[in-house]
C-alpha positions in Angstrom: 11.2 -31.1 -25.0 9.4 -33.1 -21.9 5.6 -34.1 -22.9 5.2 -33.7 -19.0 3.8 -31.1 -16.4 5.1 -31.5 -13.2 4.0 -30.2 -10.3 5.6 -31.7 -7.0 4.5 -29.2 -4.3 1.5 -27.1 -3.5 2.8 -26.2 -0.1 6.1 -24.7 -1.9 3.8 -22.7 -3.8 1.9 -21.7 -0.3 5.3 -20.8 1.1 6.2 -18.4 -1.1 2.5 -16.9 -1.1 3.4 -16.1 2.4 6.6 -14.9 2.3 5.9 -12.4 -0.7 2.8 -10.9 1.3 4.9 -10.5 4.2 7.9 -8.6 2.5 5.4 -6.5 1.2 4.1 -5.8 4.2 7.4 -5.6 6.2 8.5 -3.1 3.2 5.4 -1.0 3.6 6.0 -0.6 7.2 9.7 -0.1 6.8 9.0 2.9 4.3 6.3 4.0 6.6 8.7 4.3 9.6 11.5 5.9 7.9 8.8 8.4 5.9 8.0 9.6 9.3 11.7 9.8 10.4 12.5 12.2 7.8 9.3 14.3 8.4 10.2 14.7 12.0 13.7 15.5 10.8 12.5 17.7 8.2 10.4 19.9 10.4 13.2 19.7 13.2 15.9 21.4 10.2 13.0 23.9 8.9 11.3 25.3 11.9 12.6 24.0 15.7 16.0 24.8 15.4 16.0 28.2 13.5 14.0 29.1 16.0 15.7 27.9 19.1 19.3 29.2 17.9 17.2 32.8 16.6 16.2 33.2 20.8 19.7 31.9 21.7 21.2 34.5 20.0 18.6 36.7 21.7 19.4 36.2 25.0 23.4 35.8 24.7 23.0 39.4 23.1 21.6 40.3 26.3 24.5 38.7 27.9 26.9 40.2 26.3 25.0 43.7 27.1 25.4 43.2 30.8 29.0 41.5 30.7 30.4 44.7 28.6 27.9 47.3 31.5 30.1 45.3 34.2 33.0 46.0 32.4 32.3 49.6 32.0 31.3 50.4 35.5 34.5 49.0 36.4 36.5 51.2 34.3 34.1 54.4 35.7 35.7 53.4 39.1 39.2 54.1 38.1 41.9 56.8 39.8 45.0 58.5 38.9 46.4 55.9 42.1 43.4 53.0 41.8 42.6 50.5 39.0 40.1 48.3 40.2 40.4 44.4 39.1 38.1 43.3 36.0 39.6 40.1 34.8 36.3 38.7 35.9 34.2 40.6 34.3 36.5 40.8 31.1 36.5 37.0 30.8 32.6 37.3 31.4 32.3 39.5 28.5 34.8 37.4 26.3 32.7 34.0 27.2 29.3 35.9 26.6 30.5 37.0 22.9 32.3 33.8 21.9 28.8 32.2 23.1 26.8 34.8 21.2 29.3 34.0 17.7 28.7 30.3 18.6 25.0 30.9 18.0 25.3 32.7 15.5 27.4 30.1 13.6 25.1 27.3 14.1 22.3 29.4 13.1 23.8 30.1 9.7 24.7 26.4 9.7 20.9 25.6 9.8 20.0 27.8 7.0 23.1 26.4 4.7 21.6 22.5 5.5 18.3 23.2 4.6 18.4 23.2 0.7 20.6 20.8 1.3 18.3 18.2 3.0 15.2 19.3 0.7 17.6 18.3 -1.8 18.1 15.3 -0.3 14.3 13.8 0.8 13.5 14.9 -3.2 16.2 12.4 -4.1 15.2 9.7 -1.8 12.1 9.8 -2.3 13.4 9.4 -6.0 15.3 6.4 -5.0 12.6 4.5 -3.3 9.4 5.2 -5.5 10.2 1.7 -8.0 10.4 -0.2 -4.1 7.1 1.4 -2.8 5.5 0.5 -6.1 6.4 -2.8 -6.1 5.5 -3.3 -2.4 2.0 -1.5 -3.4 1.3 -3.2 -6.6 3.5 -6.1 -7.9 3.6 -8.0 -4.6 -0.2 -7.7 -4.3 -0.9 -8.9 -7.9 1.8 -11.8 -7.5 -0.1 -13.0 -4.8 -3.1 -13.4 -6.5 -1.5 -15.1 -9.4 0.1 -17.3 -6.6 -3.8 -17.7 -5.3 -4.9 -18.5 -8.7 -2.1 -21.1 -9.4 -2.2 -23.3 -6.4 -6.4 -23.5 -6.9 -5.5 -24.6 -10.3 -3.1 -27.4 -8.7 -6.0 -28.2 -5.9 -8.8 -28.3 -8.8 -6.2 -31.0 -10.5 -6.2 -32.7 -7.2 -9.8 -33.5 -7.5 -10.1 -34.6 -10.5 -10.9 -38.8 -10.4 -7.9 -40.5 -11.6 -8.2 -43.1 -14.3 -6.8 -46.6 -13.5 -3.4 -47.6 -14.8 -2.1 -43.6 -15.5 1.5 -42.9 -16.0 3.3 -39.3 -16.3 1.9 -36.4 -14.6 3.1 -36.3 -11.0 0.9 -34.4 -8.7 2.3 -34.4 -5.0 -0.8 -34.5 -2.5 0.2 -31.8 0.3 1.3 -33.9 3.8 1.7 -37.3 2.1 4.7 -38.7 0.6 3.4 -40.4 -2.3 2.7 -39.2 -5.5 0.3 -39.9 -8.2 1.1 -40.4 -12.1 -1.6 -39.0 -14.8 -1.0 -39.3 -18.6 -1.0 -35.6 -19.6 -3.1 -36.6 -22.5 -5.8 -37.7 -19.9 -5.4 -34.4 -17.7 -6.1 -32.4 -21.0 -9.1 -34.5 -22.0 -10.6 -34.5 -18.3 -10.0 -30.7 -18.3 -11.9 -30.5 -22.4 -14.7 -32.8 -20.8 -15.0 -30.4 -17.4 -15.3 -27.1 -19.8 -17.6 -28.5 -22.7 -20.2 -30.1 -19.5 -19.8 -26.2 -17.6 -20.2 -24.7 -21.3 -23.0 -27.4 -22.1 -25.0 -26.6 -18.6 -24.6 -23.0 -19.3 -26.3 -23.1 -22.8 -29.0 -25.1 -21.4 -29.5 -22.7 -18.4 -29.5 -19.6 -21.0 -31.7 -21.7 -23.1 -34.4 -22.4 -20.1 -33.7 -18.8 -19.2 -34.4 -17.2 -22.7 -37.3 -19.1 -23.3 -39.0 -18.4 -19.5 -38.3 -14.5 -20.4 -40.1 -15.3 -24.2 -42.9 -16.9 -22.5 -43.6 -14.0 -19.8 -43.5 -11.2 -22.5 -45.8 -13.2 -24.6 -47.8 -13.3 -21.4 -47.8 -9.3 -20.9 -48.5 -8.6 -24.5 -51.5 -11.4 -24.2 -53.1 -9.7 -21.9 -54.0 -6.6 -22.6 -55.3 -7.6 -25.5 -57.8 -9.9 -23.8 -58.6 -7.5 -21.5 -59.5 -4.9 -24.6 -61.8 -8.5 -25.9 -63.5 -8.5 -22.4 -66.8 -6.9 -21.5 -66.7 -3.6 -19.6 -69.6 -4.0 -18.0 -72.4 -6.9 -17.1 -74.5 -4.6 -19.7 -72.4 -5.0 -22.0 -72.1 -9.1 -21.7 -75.9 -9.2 -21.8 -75.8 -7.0 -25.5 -73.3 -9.5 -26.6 -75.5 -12.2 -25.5 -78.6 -11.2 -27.0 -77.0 -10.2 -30.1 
């Protein structure tokens, strides 16, 4: 097993920063649209064409009304000697009811797809939930581990090399040569970084502890010395005399 960390480029790690927040965003959006999409065709299945094929069948009925009154007054018009012509009106009468059966049929055709395509938005909606999550959650949090990494790898940067160090390759971003650390070194740079922050951070809750120590002694002091105090200049001059 290799005794070395390599690290050979931060932009790489940059790269892929960027290209994760946008496929999460380009996801988002892409659910988004289609979301819509299936709303508008959800509400176009459920209410707008029930109701346009429920006043189409309305007025072909109405059609089919005054094709079958033409028809009738023609056959009112008829003589032992005279048959007056209706193949007009009797193909206006057969076009208004195979209209009116047409409507009918695509009405009843709505109302069979519309379980049906409930059916199917519950199942996509299924489908999709593990994508939106991850375009909602994991992308965001991998990002911020990705933030988290590469200031790691920029901290490691600036950290003064020691002369004559072999190993470690750290890859400065937009130059083409690399620098070798000992990983023994990098660990003891990093110990000596963490005790001095732990070190200044005893001494500032040290400083800290005993400044609060010091002002409660302060405010317990004093009311006792004001208690000691005289009231009044009366009361001095007693103390005086006595």
């Amino acid at each position: 097993m290799s005794s070395q960390a390599s690290v050979r480029s931060i932009d790489s790690l940059k790269d892929l920063r960027v290209a994760l927040a946008l496929y999460g965003e380009d996801t988002l959006g892409a659910l988004g649209a289609v979301e819509a999409e299936v709303r508008r065709t959800l509400r176009w299945v459920q209410e707008e064409r029930p109701y346009y094929w429920q006043d189409q069948i309305k007025r072909r009925r109405e059609q089919v009304t005054m094709a079958r009154a033409e028809v009738f007054k023609r056959n009112l018009q008829k003589r032992g000697d005279y048959t007056p012509p209706m193949s007009e009106q009797k193909e206006n009468l057969r076009k208004a009811e195979a209209s009116l059966q047409d409507a009918e049929k695509r009405l009843a055709m709505v109302k069979k797809w519309q379980p049906l395509f409930n059916q199917a938005v519950l199942e996509y909606h299924g489908s999709i939930q593990r994508l939106k999550d991850a375009a909602a959650g994991d992308i965001p949090r991998a990002v911020n581990l990705l933030n988290r990494l590469i200031d790691s790898q920029e901290a490691y940067l600036r950290v003064a090399t020691p002369s004559g160090a072999v190993a470690l390759d750290l890859a400065a971003p937009g130059t083409g040569s690399t620098m070798a650390i000992p990983t023994a070194q990098v660990d003891s740079l990093a110990t000596k970084a963490l005790d001095e922050d732990e070190a200044a951070a005893r001494e500032q809750a040290k400083a800290r502890a005993e400044a609060e120590a010091k002002a409660r002694a302060e405010a317990e002091a004093k009311p006792h010395a004001e208690a000691e105090a005289p009231a009044t200049i009366d009361e001095a001059g007693d103390i005086l005399e006595s």
